[in-house]
N, C-alpha and C positions, 0 to 999 in steps of 0.2 A: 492447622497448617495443611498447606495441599499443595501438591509438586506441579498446580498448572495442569494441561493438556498430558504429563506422562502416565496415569494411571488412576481412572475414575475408581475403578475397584478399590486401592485402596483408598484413593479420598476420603470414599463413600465408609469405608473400615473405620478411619482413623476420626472423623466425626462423628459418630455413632458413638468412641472410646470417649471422646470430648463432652458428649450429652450425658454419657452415664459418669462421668466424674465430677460433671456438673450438680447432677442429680444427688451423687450421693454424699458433696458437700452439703447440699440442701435439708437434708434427712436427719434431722436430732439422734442424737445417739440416746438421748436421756429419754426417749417415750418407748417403752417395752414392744409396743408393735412397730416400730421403726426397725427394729434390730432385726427382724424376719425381712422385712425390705433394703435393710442394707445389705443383707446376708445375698440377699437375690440380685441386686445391683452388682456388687462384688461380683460374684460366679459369670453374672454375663460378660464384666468387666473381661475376667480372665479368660472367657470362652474368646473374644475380641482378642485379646492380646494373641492367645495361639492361630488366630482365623489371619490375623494380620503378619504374624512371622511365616505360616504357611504362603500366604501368597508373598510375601516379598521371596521367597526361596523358589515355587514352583508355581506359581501363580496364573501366568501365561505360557499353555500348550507344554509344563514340563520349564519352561527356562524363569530367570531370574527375571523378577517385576522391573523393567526400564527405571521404574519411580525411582529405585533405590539405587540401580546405577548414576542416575541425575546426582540426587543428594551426597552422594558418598562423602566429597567434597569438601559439603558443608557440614555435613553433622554427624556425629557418631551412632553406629548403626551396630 
C-alpha cells in the first residue's frame, strides 16, 4: 500500500515490511536452518515496524508524517 505523492519514506518503510513478510512466508519452518533465518527476518520485521511508527510520529523535521494524516480517514492507525 502507498499513500501516493504524501510520504516516499514511508512507502519506501512500508514495502520493505511487505518484502520481509513475503519472505518469511516463504521460509519452512520444518528445515532447522530456516529457523536462524526466520529468526533474522522477524527481528528486521520488528526493527521496520519501530522505524515506521517513528516516522509516522516524528518523521518530517519533528512533526507528524502527512502520510498518516491523509489516511486517517480510511484506516485505523
Amino acid at each position: 500500500m502507498t499513500s501516493g505523492k504524501m510520504c516516499k519514506v514511508k512507502d519506501d518503510l512500508v514495502n520493505q515490511l511487505i518484502a520481509l513478510n513475503n519472505k518469511l512466508n516463504t521460509l519452512s519452518p520444518d528445515l532447522l536452518h530456516s529457523e536462524q533465518a526466520r529468526a533474522e527476518v522477524q527481528e528486521r520485521r520488528e526493527s521496520l515496524y519501530v522505524e515506521i511508527k517513528r516516522h509516522r510520529k516524528i518523521g518530517h523535521e519533528g512533526k507528524h508524517c502527512p502520510a498518516v494524516e491523509h489516511l486517517k480517514g480510511r484506516y485505523s492507525f
